[in-house]
C-alpha positions in Angstrom: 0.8 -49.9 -47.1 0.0 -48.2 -50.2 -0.5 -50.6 -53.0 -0.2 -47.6 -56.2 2.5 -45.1 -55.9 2.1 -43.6 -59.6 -1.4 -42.8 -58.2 -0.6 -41.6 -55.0 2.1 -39.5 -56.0 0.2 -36.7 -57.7 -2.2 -37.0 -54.3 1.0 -36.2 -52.4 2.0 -33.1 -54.9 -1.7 -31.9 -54.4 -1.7 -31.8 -50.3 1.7 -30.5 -50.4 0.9 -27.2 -52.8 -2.4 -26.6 -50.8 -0.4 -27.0 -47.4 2.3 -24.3 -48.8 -0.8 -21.8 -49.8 -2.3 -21.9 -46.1 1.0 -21.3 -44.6 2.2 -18.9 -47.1 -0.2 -16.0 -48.0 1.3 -15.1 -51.0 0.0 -12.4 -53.4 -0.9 -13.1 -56.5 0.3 -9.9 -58.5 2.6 -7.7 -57.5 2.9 -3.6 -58.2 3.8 -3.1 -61.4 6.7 -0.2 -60.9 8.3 2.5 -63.2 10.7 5.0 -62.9 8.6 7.8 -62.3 7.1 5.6 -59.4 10.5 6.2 -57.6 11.1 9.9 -58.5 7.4 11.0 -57.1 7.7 9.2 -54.1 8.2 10.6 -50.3 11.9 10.5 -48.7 11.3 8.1 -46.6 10.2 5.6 -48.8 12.1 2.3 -49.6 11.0 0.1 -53.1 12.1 -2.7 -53.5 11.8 -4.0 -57.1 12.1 -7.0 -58.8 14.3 -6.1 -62.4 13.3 -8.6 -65.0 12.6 -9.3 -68.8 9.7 -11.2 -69.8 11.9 -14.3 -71.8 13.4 -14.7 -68.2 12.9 -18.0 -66.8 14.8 -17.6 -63.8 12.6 -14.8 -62.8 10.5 -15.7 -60.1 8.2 -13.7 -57.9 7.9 -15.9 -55.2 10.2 -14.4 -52.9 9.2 -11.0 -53.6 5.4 -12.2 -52.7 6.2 -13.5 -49.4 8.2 -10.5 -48.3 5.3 -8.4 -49.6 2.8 -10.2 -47.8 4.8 -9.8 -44.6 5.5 -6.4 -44.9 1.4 -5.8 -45.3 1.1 -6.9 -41.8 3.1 -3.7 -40.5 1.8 -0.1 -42.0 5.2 1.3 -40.2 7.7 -0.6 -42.6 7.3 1.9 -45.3 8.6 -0.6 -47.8 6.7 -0.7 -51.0 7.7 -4.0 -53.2 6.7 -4.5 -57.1 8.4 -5.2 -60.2 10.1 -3.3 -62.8 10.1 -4.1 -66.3 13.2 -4.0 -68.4 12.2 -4.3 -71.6 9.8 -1.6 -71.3 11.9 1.0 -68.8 14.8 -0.2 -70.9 16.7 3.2 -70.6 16.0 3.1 -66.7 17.6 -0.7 -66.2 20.7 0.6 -68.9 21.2 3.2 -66.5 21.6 0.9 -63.8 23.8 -0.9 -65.7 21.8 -3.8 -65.5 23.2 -7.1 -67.8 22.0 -10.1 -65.7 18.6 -11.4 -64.7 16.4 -11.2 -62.0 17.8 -7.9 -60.6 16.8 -7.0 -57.0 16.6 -3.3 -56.6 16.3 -1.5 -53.4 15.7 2.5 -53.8 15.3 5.0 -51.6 15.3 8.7 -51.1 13.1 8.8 -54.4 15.6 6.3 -56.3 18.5 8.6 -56.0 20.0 5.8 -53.6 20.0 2.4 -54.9 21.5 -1.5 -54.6 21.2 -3.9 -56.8 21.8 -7.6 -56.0 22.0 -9.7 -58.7 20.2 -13.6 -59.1 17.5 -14.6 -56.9 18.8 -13.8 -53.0 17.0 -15.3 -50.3 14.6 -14.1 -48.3 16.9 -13.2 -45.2 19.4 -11.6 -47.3 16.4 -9.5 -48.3 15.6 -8.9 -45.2 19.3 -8.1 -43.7 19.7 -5.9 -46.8 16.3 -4.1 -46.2 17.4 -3.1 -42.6 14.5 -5.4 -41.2 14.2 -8.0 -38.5 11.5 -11.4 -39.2 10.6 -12.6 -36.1 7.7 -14.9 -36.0 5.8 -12.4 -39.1 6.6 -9.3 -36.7 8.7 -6.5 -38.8 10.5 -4.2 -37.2 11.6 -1.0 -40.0 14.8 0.4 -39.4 16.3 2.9 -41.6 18.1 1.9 -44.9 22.0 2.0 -45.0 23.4 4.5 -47.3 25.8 2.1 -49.8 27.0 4.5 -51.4 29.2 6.0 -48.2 32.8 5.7 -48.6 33.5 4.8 -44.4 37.5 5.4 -43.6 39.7 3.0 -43.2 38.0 0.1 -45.0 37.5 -1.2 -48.8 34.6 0.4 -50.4 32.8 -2.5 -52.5 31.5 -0.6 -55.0 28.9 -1.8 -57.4 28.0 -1.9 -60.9 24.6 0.3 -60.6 26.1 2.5 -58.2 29.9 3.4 -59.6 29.6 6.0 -61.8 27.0 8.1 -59.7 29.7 6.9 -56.6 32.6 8.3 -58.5 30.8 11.2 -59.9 32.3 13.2 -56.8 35.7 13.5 -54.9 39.3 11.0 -55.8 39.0 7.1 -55.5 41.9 4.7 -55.6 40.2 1.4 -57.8 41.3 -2.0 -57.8 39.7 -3.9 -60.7 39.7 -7.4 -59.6 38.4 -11.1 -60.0 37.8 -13.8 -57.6 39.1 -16.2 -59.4 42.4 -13.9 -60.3 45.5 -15.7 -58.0 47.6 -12.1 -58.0 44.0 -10.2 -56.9 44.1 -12.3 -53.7 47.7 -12.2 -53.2 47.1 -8.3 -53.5 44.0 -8.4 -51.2 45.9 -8.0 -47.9 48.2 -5.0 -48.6 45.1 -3.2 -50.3 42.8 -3.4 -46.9 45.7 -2.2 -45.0 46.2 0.8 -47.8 42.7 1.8 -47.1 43.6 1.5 -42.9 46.9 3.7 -43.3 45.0 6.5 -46.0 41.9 6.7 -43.6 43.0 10.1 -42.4 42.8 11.5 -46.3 40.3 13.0 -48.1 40.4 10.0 -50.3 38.3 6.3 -51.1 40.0 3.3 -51.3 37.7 0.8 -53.3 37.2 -2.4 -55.0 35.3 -3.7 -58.4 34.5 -6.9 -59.4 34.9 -7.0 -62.7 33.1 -10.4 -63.4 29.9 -8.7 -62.6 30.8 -5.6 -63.8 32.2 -6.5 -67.2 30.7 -3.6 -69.2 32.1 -0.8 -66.9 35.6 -2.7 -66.6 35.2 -2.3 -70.7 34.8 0.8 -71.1 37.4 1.9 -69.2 39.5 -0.6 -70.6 41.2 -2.8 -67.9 42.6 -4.9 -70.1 43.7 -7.7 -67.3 43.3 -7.9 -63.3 44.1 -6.5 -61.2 44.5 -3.1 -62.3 45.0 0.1 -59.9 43.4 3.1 -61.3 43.4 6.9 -59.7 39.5 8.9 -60.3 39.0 12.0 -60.0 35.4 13.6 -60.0 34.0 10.5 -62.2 37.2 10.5 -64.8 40.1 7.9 -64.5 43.3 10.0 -64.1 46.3 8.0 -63.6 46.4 3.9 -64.1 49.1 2.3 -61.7 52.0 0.7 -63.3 54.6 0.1 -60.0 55.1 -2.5 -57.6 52.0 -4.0 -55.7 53.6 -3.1 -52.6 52.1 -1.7 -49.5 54.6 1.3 -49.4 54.7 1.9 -53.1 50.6 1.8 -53.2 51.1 4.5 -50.2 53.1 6.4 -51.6 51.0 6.4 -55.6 48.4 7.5 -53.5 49.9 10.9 -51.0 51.5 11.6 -54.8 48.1 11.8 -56.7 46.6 13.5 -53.2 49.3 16.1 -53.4 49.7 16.7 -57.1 53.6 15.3 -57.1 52.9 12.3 -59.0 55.5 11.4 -61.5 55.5 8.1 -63.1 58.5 5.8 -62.3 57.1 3.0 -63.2 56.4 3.6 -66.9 57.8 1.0 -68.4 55.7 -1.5 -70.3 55.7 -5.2 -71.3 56.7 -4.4 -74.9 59.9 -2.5 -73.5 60.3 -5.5 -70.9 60.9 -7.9 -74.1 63.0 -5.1 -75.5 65.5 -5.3 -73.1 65.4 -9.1 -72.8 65.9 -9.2 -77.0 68.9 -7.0 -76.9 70.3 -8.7 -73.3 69.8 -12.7 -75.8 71.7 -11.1 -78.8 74.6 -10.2 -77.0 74.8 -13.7 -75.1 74.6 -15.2 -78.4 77.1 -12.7 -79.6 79.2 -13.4 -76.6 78.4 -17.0 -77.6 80.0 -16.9 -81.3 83.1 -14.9 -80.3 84.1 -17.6 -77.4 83.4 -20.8 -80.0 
C-alpha cells in the first residue's frame, strides 16, 4: 500500500510521459513551410500544414508530429507535413481567409488545391481527409480528393478558403446558412432535393456556413439566414426573395439558367408593414364610423 501519494504522484506523471515517448516517436520540430514551398513543389505532392500564430495557445503540434513520424516510415506517401506561420506569411493565411486558430491545411497540386479544417482534428480525421489508411504504422497513399469538384446531384459544402477561387468559374445557386438557424433546417430537405432535380444542368447547388465563414457572408452582405443567392463567374447576380419552396427554388433556378428571370417576389419587409399600416387605419376607420 503506498503510504505518500503527494510523493508518488509526480513518480506516476514521470513513468507515464517516458512510457508515451517510447511508444510515440514523435519529432521534435517540424518543417517550417512558406508559400513559395507549395508553389515550387512537384504535382504530386500533398502538404499538410499546420496554420498558426505564435500567441496561440491552442496550437499544438502534437498531432502533426505523430502523423509525420508515421508518414517517415513509408517514402511512397508523398505527404510532406510542417507548419505555416501566420503572422509572418500574413498575406498567404488572409488569402485563405483564415480567422480562427490552429488551421489545418492540406495542399496539393502546388497549393492551387487546398482544405482547410479548422481547430485541432484528430488524427483519423487527418488521416481520412489525407486519403490514407493506419493500420498497425503501415500507410497506404492514395490520391487526394479534389474538394473543390462540384459532383451533380448533391449539395456542394463549400468552404471559406476555397469559395471565391470555387466560384471564380461557371453559375452557383448559394444557401447561406447556420446550424443553429430553425428555418435553415426546415429548408434543408427541399434544398438537397433541388440539387437532385438540377443535376442534369450546367449548374452548382451549394451550401455556406456562415458561422465559420462570417467575413465572406459580410462582405456580400447576407444580412440574416438563410439567404439564396445566384453567382455567376465569382459575382453574386440575383439574391432570392420567393417562397422556400421546392418548385419555386426550381423554377428561380431554369429562370437564371435561361436568362428569363424576372422577379415576382420583390416585395420587401418595409412594404409588408406598408400594407399592414394602411389595412389597421382602415379597420380603425371602419371602427369610428360603426361607434
Amino acid at each position: 500500500m503506498l503510504g505518500n501519494t503527494d510523493l508518488c504522484s509526480p513518480l506516476i506523471l514521470v513513468l507515464a510521459s517516458l512510457l508515451v515517448q517510447a511508444k510515440l516517436p514523435l519529432r521534435q520540430e517540424l518543417i517550417s513551410l512558406s508559400p513559395n514551398s507549395l508553389r515550387s513543389s512537384s504535382d504530386g505532392q500533398v502538404f499538410l500544414a499546420e496554420l498558426y500564430v505564435a500567441h496561440c495557445e491552442s496550437c499544438s503540434s502534437l498531432r502533426l508530429n505523430y502523423l509525420a513520424a508515421i508518414l517517415e516510415d513509408r517514402s511512397d506517401a508523398n505527404v510532406t507535413v510542417g507548419t505555416i506561420d501566420c503572422i509572418k506569411y500574413a498575406n498567404f493565411c488572409s488569402e485563405l481567409n483564415i480567422t480562427k486558430y490552429p488551421t489545418v491545411g492540406i495542399f496539393k497540386r502546388r497549393g492551387e488545391q487546398y482544405r482547410l479544417l479548422y481547430g485541432s482534428p484528430d488524427l483519423l480525421t487527418l488521416m481520412k481527409v489525407l486519403g490514407l489508411q493506419h493500420d498497425g504504422g503501415m500507410v497506404e497513399s492514395r490520391e487526394l480528393r479534389d474538394e473543390r469538384i462540384c459532383n451533380p446531384g448533391r449539395v456542394f459544402a463549400l468552404e471559406p478558403g476555397t469559395f471565391t477561387r470555387t466560384l471564380s468559374h461557371g453559375q452557383f445557386l448559394v444557401k447561406f446558412y447556420s446550424p443553429t438557424c430553425f428555418h435553415c433546417r426546415v429548408l434543408a430537405p427541399a434544398w438537397i432535393e433541388l440539387a437532385t432535380r438540377l443535376q442534369s444542368y450546367d449548374l452548382c447547388v451549394g451550401e455556406l456556413d456562415c458561422t465559420i465563414a462570417v467575413a465572406i457572408c459580410n462582405n456580400f452582405e447576407i444580412k440574416h439566414v438563410p439567404t439564396i443567392a445566384w453567382f455567376r463567374n465569382g459575382e453574386k447576380v440575383q439574391v432570392y426573395s420567393g417562397p422556400r419552396d421546392l418548385s419555386y427554388l426550381k423554377e428561380f433556378a431554369l429562370d437564371m439558367l435561361h436568362g428569363t428571370y424576372r422577379n415576382r417576389y420583390s416585395y420587401s419587409t418595409g412594404s409588408i408593414k406598408e400594407r399592414n399600416d394602411v389595412f389597421l387605419i382602415l379597420a380603425f376607420t371602419i371602427y369610428i364610423f360603426v361607434l
